[in-house]
N, C-alpha and C positions, 0 to 999 in steps of 0.2 A: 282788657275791655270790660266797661263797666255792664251789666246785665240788670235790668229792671227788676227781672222776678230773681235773683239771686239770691240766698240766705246769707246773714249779716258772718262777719267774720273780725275777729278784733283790728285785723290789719285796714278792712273796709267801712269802720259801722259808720262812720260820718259819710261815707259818701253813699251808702245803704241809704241812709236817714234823709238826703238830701236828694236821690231820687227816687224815695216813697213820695217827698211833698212834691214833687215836680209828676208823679204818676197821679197822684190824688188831684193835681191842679189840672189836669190834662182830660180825667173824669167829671171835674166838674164844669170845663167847658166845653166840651161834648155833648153834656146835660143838657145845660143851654141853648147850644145851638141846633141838638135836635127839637128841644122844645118850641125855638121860635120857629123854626123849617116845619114844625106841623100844625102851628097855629097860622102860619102864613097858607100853606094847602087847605087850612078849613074856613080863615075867610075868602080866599079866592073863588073856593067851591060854593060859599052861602053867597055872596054878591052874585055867581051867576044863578043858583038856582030859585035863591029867595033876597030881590032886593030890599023887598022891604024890611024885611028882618037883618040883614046885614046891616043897613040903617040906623035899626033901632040896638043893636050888636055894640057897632062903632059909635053911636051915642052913650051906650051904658059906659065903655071903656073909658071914654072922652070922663065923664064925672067921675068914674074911678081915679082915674090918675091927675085929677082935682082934689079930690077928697082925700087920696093918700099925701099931696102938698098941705091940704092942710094940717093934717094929722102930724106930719113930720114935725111942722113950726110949734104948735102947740101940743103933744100930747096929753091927751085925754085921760089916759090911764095913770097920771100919776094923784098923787093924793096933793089935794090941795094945803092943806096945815100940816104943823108939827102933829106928830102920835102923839096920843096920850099918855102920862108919865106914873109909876107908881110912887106910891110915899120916899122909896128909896130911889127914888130917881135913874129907875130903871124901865126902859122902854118897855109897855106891852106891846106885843108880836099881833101883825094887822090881823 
C-alpha cells in the first residue's frame, strides 16, 4: 500500500515522487476552493448588509477582470525595442 507521507526508498522513489505531485496538486486545490468558499461568504454577507457597496464591490471586479483581458492580449510590461548593444555586440543587462 502506497502511503502519502512515507519516506522514499529506492525500490518506491518513482511512485514517492508521483505522489508528492498528486499531494502538492490536492493542496493547491484545496487552496482554491477554500478561497473561493470565503469570498462567496463575504459577498453574500456585504449584499445583505451593505447593498450599495456590494454594488460598487461587483463593479470594481467587473473592470478587473477586463482589465486583466486586456493585459493578457497586450502586455505592458514587456519592452517595446531591441536593448541597446555594446561595440562587441553584447547585450547590455536592462
Amino acid at each position: 500500500m502506497l502511503h502519502i507521507f512515507s519516506h522514499p526508498t529506492p525500490s518506491n522513489s518513482e511512485g514517492f515522487r508521483s505522489s508528492r505531485i498528486l499531494q502538492k496538486f490536492a493542496y493547491l486545490l484545496s487552496a482554491l476552493g477554500s478561497g473561493r468558499l470565503w469570498q462567496a461568504v463575504f459577498l453574500i454577507y456585504l449584499a445583505g448588509s451593505a447593498p450599495p457597496t456590494y454594488g460598487e464591490f461587483t463593479f470594481g471586479l467587473g473592470w478587473r477582470s477586463i482589465l486583466l483581458l486586456v493585459v493578457e492580449i497586450r502586455p505592458f510590461n514587456l519592452p517595446l525595442g531591441v536593448p541597446p548593444t555594446t561595440q562587441d555586440g553584447i547585450r547590455t543587462p536592462p
